[in-house]
C-alpha positions as CSV (number, residue, x, y, z in Angstrom):
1,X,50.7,111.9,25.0
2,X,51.5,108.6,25.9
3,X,50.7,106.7,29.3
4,X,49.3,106.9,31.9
5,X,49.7,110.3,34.4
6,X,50.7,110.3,38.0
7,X,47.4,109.8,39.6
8,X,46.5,107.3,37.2
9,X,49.6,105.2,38.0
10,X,48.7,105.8,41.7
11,X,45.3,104.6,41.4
12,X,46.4,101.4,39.4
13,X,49.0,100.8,42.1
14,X,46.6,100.9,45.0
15,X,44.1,98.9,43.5
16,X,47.0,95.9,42.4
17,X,48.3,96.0,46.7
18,X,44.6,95.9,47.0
19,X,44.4,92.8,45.6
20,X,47.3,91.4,46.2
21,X,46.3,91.3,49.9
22,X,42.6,90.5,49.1
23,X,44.2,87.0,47.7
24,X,46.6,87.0,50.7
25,X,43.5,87.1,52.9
26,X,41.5,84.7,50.7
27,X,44.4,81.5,52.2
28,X,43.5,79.9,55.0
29,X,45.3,79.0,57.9
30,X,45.9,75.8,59.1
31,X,44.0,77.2,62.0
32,X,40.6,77.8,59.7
33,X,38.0,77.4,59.6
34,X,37.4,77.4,63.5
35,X,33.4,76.2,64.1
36,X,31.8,75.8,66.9
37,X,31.5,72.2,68.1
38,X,28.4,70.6,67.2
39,X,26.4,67.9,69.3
40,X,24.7,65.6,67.1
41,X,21.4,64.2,68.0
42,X,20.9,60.4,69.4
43,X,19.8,59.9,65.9
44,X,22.7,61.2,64.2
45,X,25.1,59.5,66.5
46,X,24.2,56.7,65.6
47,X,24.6,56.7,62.1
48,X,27.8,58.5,62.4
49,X,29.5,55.6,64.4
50,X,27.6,53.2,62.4
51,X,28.7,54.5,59.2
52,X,32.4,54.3,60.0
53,X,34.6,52.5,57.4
54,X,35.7,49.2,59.0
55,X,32.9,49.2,61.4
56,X,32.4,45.9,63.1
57,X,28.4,46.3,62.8
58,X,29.1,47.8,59.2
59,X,30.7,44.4,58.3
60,X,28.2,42.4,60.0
61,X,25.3,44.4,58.7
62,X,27.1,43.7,54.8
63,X,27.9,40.3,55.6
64,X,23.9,39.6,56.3
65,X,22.7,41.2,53.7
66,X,25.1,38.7,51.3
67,X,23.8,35.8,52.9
68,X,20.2,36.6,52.1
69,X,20.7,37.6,49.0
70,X,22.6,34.7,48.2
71,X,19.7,32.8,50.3
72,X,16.7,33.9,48.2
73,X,18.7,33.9,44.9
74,X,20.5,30.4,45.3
75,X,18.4,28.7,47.4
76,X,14.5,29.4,48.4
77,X,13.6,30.6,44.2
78,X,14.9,27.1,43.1
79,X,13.3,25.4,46.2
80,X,10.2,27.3,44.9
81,X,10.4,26.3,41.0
82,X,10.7,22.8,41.8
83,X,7.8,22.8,44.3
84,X,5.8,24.3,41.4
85,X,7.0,21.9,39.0
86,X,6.7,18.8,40.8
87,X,3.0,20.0,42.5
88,X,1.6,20.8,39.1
89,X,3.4,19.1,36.1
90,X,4.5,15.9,37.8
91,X,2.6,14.4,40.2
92,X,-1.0,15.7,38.3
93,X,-1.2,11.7,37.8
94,X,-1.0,11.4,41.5
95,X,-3.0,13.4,42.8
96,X,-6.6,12.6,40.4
97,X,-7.5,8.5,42.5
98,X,-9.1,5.9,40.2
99,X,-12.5,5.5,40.5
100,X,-13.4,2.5,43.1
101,X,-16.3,0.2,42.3
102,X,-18.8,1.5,45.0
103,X,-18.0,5.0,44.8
104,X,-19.0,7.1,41.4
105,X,-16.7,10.1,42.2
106,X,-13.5,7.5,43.3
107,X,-13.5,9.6,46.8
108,X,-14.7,7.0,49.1
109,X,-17.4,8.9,51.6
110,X,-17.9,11.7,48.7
111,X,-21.4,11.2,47.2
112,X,-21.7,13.6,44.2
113,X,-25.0,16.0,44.4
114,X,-26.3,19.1,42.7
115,X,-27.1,20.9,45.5
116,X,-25.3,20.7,48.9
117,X,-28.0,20.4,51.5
118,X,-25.5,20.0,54.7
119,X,-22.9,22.3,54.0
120,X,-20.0,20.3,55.3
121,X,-16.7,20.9,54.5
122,X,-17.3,20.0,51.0
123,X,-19.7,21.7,49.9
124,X,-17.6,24.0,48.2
125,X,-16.6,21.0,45.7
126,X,-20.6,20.6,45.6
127,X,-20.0,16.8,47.1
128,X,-22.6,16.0,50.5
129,X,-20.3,14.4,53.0
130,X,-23.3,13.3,55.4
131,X,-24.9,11.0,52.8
132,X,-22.0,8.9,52.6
């Protein structure tokens, strides 16, 4: 008893034109896949033009965004660093007068006193600006 018997070749037959045209079907058409038109939103139409390669306002938008990074990173963090150094390392010197003969605190106009009894503008430095 070898093989297979008639209704069994039958059956395997059927089932390989069966698939055969399931794989057939599975190809599609130059045609396919036919969807319905869709209308984007304001939103989304928007950033579908926008996001075009070659955009004008893609490249302008890019070019922008190169300039202030180059800005910040070249430009105002160095401006920045030697602000800072020269306002607190270098002119320290310059900014602390010598003390002139008539006036203890070398402010002239500042008279130096424990508590503030005015409250002028500085008071905050404890100094009474009326009793000058």
């Amino acid at each position: 008893m070898g093989g297979f018997s008639a209704d069994e070749r039958l059956r395997l037959q059927q089932l390989r034109v069966l698939r055969r045209r399931w794989l057939r079907d599975q190809e599609l058409s130059e045609r396919e896949p036919v969807l319905p038109r869709r209308q984007p939103g304001p939103v989304a139409a928007f950033w579908e033009r926008f996001l075009q390669p070659g955009g004008l306002w893609r490249q302008r938008v890019f070019r922008a965004y190169q300039t202030g990074g180059f800005l910040v990173a070249q430009v105002l963090i160095p401006a920045w660093l030697v602000h800072y150094y020269v306002k607190y390392h270098v002119m320290v010197g310059a900014r602390l007068p010598s003390a002139s003969r008539g006036s203890p605190t070398g402010v002239p106009g500042l008279v130096p006193s424990v508590v503030c009894v005015t409250g002028g503008p500085g008071a905050f430095q404890g100094f009474d600006v009326s009793a000058g």
